[in-house]
C-alpha positions in Angstrom: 84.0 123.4 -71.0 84.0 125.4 -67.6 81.8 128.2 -67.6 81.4 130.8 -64.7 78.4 132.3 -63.7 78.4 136.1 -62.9 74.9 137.3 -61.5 72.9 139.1 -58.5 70.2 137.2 -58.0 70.4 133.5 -56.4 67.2 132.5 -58.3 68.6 133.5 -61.5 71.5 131.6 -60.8 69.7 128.9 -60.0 67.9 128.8 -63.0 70.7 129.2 -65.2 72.8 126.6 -64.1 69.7 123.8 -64.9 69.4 125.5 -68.4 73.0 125.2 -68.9 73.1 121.5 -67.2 70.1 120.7 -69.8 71.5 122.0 -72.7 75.1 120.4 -72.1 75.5 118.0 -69.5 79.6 118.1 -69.9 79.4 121.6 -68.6 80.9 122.5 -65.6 80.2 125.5 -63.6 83.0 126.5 -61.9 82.3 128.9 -60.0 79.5 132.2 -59.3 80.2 135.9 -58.3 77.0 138.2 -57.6 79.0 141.8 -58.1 81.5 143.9 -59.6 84.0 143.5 -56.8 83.7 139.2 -56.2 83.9 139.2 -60.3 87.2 141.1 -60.1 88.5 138.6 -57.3 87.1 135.9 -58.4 89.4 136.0 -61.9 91.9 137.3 -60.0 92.4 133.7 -58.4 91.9 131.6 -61.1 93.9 132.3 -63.9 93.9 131.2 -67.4 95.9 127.4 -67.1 94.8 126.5 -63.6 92.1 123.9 -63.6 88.9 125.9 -62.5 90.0 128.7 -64.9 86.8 129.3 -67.1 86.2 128.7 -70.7 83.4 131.3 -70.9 81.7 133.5 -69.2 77.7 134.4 -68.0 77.4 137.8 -67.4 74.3 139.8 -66.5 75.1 143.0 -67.3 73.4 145.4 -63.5 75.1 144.0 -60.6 74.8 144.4 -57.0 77.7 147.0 -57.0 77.1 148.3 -60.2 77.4 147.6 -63.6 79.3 144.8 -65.0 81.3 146.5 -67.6 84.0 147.8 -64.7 85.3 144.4 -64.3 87.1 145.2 -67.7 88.2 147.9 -66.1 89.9 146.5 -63.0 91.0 143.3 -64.7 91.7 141.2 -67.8 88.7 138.7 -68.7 90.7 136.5 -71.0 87.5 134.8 -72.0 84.8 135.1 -74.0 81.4 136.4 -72.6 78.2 135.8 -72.8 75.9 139.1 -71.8 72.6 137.9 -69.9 70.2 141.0 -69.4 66.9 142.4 -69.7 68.5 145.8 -70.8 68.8 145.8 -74.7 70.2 149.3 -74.7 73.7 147.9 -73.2 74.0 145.8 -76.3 76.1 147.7 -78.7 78.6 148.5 -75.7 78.3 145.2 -74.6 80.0 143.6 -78.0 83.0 146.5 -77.9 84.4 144.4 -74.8 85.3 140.1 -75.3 82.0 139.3 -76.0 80.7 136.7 -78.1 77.0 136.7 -78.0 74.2 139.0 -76.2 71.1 137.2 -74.7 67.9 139.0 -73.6 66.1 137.7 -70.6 64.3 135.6 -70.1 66.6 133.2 -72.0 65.8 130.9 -74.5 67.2 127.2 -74.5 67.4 127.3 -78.4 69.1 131.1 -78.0 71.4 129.4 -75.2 72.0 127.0 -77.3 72.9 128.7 -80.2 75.2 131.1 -77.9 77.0 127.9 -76.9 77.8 126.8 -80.3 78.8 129.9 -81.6 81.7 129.6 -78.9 82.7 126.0 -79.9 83.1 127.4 -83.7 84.6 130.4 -82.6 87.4 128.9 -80.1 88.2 126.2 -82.7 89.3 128.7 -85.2 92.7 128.9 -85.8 93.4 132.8 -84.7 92.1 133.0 -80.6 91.5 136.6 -81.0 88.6 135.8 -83.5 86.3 134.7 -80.6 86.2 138.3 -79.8 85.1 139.7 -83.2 81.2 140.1 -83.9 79.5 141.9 -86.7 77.6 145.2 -84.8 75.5 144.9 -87.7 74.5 141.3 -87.3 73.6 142.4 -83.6 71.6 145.5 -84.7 69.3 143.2 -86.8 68.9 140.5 -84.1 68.2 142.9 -81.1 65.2 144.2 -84.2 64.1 140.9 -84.3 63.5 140.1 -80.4 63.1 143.9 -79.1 59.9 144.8 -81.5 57.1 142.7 -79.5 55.4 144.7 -76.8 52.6 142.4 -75.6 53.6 143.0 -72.6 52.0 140.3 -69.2 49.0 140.4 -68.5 48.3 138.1 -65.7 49.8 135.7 -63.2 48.4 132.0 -62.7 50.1 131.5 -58.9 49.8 128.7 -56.0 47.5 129.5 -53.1 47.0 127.2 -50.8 45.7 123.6 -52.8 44.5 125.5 -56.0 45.7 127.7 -58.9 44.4 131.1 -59.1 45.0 133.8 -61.9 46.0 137.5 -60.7 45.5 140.2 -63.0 49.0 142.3 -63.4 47.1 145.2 -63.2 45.7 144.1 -59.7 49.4 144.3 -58.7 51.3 147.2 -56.5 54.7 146.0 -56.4 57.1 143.3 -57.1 60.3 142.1 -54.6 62.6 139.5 -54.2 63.3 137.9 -50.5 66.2 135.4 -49.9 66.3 134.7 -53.4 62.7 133.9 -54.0 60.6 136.7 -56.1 57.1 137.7 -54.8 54.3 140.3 -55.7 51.8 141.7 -53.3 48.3 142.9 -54.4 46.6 146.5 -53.9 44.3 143.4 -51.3 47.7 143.2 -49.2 47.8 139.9 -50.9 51.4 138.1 -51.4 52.1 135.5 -53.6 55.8 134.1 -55.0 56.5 133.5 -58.8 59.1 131.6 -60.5 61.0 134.5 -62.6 63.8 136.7 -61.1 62.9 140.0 -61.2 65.2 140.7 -64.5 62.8 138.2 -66.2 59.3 140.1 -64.4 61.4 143.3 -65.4 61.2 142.3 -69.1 57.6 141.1 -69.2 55.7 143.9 -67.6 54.8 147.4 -69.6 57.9 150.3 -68.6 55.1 152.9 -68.5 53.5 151.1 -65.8 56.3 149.6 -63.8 59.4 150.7 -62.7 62.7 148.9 -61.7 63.1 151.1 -58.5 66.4 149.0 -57.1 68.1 145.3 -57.1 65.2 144.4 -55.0 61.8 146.2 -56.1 59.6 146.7 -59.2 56.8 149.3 -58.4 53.8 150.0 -59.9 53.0 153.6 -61.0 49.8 154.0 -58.9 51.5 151.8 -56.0 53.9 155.5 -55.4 52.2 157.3 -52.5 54.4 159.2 -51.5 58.4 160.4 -52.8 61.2 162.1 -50.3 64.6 162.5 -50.8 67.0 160.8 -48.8 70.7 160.3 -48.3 73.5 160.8 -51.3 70.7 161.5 -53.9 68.5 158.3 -53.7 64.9 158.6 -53.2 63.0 156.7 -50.3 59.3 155.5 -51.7 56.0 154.9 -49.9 54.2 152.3 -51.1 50.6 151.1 -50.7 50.3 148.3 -49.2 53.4 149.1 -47.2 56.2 146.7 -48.0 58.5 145.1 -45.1 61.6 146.5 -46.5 62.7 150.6 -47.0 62.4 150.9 -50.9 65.0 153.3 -52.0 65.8 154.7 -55.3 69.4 154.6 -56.4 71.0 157.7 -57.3 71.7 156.7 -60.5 68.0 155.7 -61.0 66.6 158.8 -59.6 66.1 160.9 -62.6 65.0 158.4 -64.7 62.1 157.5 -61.6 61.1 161.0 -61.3 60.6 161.8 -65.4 58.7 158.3 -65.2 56.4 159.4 -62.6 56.1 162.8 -64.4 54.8 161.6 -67.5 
């Protein structure tokens, strides 16, 4: 089965291509887009028939660009999906399009897994258009099941230097991914990597303490120093410790990130 991969961040990527090498070795990955736009091309160029056309697809649901429900709207997806995101409210829109199965990060082998087989019974069914159909009330009741805990991380056990040391999440100002590697840095100006993308760190950490400011950043609430508006709507952040980047607010973000603040 040929599966492409459509998602932002490289680690993620990275990580999901093992999961899906572990969980089916005759899998082949085809092929990986990171936005709206290289999605769109991307199917454009390999159409259904042609040997690197995919099976199914991988599909985290923010992109670099945007979100990726407007690939529906540029072009067919002929395929199944597979929705991979930390954003549970996208769900019931997400199984109105060709989706087969909805997946909250981080994922699961055994969810993976049963994803994966649900597409085996599905495509061996007699009518195609079936692989498209999914009970919205089956979905309601699973997105009860994984949505209700709210035990949210509490610490970090990171590398430093030639020992192990714990770091308290509430010891932490902000969260950032560089070159595909995630990192946090302390209120100490301390900075240390982890091995979750920041859709994973996004789902672990408490949403009245954090905030998922851009592709890039997760801030903590007390990290905010200082909040001034900046070009097309966004909002630039200072941060304490002061990060390397410019931390912006999207546009799109920006009311949510100032009621958060507000509260």
């Amino acid at each position: 089965m040929n599966v492409l991969i459509i998602e932002d961040e490289e680690l993620a990527v990275r990580k999901l291509t093992k999961l899906l090498q572990d969980v089916d070795p005759t899998l082949t990955i085809v092929g990986t887009a990171a936005s709206v736009q290289a999605s769109v091309n991307w199917l454009q160029t390999h159409l259904p028939g042609q040997p690197s056309a995919p099976d199914l697809i991988l599909m985290d649901i923010e992109l670099a660009d945007g979100q990726s429900f407007e690939i529906f709207e540029q072009t067919t997806v002929p395929v199944p999906v597979i929705f991979t995101t930390s954003y549970d409210e996208y769900a019931l829109r997400a199984f109105k399009v060709n989706s087969i199965d909805y997946l909250l990060k981080p994922i699961k082998r055994h969810e993976l897994e049963a994803s994966l087989e649900k597409h085996r019974q599905l495509s061996a069914k007699s009518n195609p258009e079936t692989a498209s159909l999914v009970s919205i009330d089956a979905l309601v009741q699973q997105l009860r099941q994984q949505v209700v805990p709210t035990d949210y991380r509490r610490r970090f056990l990171v590398r430093h230097l030639s020992q192990w040391v714990p770091i308290e999440v509430s010891d932490i100002a902000y969260f950032n991914s560089e070159e595909g590697v995630s990192l946090f840095r302390t209120r100490a100006n301390q900075k240390y990597s982890v091995d979750y993308t920041l859709d994973e760190l996004e789902a672990m950490l408490d949403p009245a303490q954090f905030f998922r400011a851009n592709r890039q950043f997760i801030v903590d609430i007390t990290s905010v120093q200082q909040i001034h508006p900046y070009f097309n709507n966004k909002l630039k952040l200072t941060l304490k410790p002061s990060p390397d980047d410019e931390v912006l607010v999207s546009r799109e973000r920006a009311t949510d990130f100032k009621k958060w603040m507000g509260k």
